[in-house]
N, C-alpha and C positions, 0 to 999 in steps of 0.2 A: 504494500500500500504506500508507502514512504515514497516508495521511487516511482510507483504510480503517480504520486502526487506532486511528485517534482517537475517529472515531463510535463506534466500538465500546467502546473505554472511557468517551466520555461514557454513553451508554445506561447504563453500568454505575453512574457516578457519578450518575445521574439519580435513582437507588433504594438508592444507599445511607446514604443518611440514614434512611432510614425504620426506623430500630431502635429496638426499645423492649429494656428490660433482662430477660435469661435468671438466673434462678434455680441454684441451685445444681448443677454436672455433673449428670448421670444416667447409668445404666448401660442405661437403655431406650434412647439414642438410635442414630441408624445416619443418617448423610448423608454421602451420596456425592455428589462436582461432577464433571461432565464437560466436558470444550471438546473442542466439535461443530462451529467456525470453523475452516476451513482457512485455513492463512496467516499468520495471529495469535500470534505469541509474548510473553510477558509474563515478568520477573520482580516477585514480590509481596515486600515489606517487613515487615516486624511490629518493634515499636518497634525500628528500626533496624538490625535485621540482613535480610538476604535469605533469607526460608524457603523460598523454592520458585522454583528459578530455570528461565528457559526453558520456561516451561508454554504447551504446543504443542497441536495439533490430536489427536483418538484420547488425551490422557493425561486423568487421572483422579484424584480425591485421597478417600483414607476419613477424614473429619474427624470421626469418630464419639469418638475420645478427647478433642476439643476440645467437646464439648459443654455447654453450659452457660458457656461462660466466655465473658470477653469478649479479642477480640484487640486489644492497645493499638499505639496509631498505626500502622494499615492504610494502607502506601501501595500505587500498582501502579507501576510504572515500565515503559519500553518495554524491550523485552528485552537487556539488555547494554550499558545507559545508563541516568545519572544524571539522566533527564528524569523528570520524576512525572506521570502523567497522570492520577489521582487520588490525593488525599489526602484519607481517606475519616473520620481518628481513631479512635476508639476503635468497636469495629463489635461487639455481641455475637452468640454464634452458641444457639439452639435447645436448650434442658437433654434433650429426650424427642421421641418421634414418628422415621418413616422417611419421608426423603425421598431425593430424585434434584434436582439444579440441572441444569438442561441449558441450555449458551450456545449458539446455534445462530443462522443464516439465517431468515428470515420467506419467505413465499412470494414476495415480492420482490425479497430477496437484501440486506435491511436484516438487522444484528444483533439479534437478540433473545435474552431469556432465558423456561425454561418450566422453571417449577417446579412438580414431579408430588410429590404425596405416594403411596408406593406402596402398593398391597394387599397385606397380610400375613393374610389370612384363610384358614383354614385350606381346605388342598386337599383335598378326599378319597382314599381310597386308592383306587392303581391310573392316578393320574391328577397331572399338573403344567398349569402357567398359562402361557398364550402371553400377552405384551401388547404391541403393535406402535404404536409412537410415530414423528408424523412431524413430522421436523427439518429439512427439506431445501426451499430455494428453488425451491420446482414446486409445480403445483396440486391438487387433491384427490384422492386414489387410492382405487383399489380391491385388496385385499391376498387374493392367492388362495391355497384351503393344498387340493393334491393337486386342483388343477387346478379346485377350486368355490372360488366368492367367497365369503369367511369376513369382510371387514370391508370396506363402503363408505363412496363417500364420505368416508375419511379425510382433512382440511385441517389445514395446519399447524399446528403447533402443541397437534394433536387428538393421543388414543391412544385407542386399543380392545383388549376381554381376553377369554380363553374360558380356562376350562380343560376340555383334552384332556387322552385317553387316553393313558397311555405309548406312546411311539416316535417316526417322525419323520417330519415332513410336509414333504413338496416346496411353497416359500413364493416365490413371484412379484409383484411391484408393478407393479400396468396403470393405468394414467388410467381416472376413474371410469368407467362403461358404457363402456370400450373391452375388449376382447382383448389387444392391439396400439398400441404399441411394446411391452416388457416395459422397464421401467426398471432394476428390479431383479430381479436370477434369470434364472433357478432358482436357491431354496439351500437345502439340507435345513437343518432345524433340528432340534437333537432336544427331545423334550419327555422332560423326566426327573420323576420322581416326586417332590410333593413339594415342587418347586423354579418358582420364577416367571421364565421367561427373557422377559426384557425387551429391544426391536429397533427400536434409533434408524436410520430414513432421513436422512442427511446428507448436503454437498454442497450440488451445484446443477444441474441439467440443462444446464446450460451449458458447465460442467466438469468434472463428472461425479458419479453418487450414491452413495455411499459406507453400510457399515452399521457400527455398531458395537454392540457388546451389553451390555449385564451380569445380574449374576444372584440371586435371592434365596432361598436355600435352607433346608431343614429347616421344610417349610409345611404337612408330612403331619400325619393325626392326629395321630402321638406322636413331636413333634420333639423332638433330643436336643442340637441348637443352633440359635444364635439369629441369624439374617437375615445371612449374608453377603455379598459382593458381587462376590464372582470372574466373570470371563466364560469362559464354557463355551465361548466360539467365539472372542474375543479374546483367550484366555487369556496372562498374562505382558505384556499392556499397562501400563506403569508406571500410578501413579497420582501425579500432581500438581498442584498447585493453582492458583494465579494468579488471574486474574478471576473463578473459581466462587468464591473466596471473599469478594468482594464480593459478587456474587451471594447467599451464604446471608444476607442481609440482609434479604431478601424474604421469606425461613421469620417473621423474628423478628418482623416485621409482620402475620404473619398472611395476606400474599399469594400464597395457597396453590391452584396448579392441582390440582383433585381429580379423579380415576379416574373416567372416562365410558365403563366397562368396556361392552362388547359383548357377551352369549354369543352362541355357535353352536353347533349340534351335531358332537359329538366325529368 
């Protein structure tokens, strides 16, 4: 685990330098981090005090009020010690724009990171956004909704989108052209109006696949707020930070994975 978790935080120091300067807060921004690593605990530093301790596997952090600014002397340390496993200085975070930081397993079961900028376009009525992201140490799948393949070929690291019709579809993950095993599912999901439910495969076939969600709401013609991030299926998962917020370093570089949406018919 040690040296699990060291790769893991070099990876992270690997790309945090790479920040250029963010401009003054914004009220447009919305970034969420998530840690998708099982096993991995960190507490993160910011000049000198501990802001986010024990950021564990499933938690989550809304940095969207940190936007724009810079965070002075970003250290990470392992979780409940005074070891620094990077010291990263001064890191700034993103004034505008909506992202997702996802720390996750590659298909070989190395740490990586995949940062989505998400789609905020608007939905039509009558209808919400599925987008299915795959985080998980396995190989390319095929994601079926109501028992038809709705996105193949999905590899790590990859995500695909449709927007559907309101209600909710029976959602299973097979290895690409198979049937069989089902890795994941059955699991209804519902698609709500409106709103972009976003569904990370995590994990590892080895250990087991794991989903976690979140959500982007008020995407209908005539939204009355603006992009939240609640999960409609995780709901009441804390949110907190640690290594995603090294990770947002990557936003201010401009290392941005962009939405390689899919449609299908509703």
């Amino acid at each position: 685990m040690k040296k699990f978790v060291s790769v893991f935080l070099g990876a992270l120091l690997s790309v945090a330098f790479f920040v250029v300067p963010s401009s003054a807060q914004s009220d447009d921004a919305r970034i969420h981090l998530i840690h998708g690593i099982p096993g991995v605990n960190v507490d993160v530093i910011v000049d000198g005090n501990v802001v986010f301790e024990n950021f564990a596997f499933k938690d989550t952090q809304d940095l969207s009020s940190f936007a724009g600014q810079t965070l002075a002397g970003l250290k990470v340390n392992a979780a409940g010690t005074d070891t620094t496993a990077i010291d990263a200085g001064d890191v700034a975070l993103p004034a505008s724009g909506n992202y997702t930081v996802f720390a996750h397993l590659d298909a070989d079961g190395a740490p990586a990171l995949a940062v989505f900028e998400n789609d905020t376009s608007t939905v039509a009525a009558g209808n919400g956004r599925l987008v299915v992201r795959h985080a998980a140490a396995a190989p390319a799948v095929d994601v079926k909704a109501n028992g038809a393949v709705a996105f193949t070929n999905l590899a790590n690291g990859q995500e695909a989108a449709a927007d559907l019709a309101v209600g909710t579809i029976s959602a299973e993950v097979v290895p690409t052209g198979a049937d069989d095993p089902v890795v994941i599912g059955p699991a209804d999901l519902p698609i709500t109006e409106g709103n972009s439910l976003i569904v990370y495969a995590t994990g590892s076939l080895d250990d087991g696949l794991e989903v976690i969600t979140e959500s982007i709401a008020d995407l209908g013609p005539n939204p009355t707020v603006v992009n939240t991030g609640d999960s409609p299926i995780d709901a009441g998962v804390p949110v907190g930070a640690g290594l995603a917020l090294v990770a947002t370093a990557l936003i201010g570089a401009g290392m941005i994975r962009r939405s390689q949406g899919i449609t299908v018919d509703a």
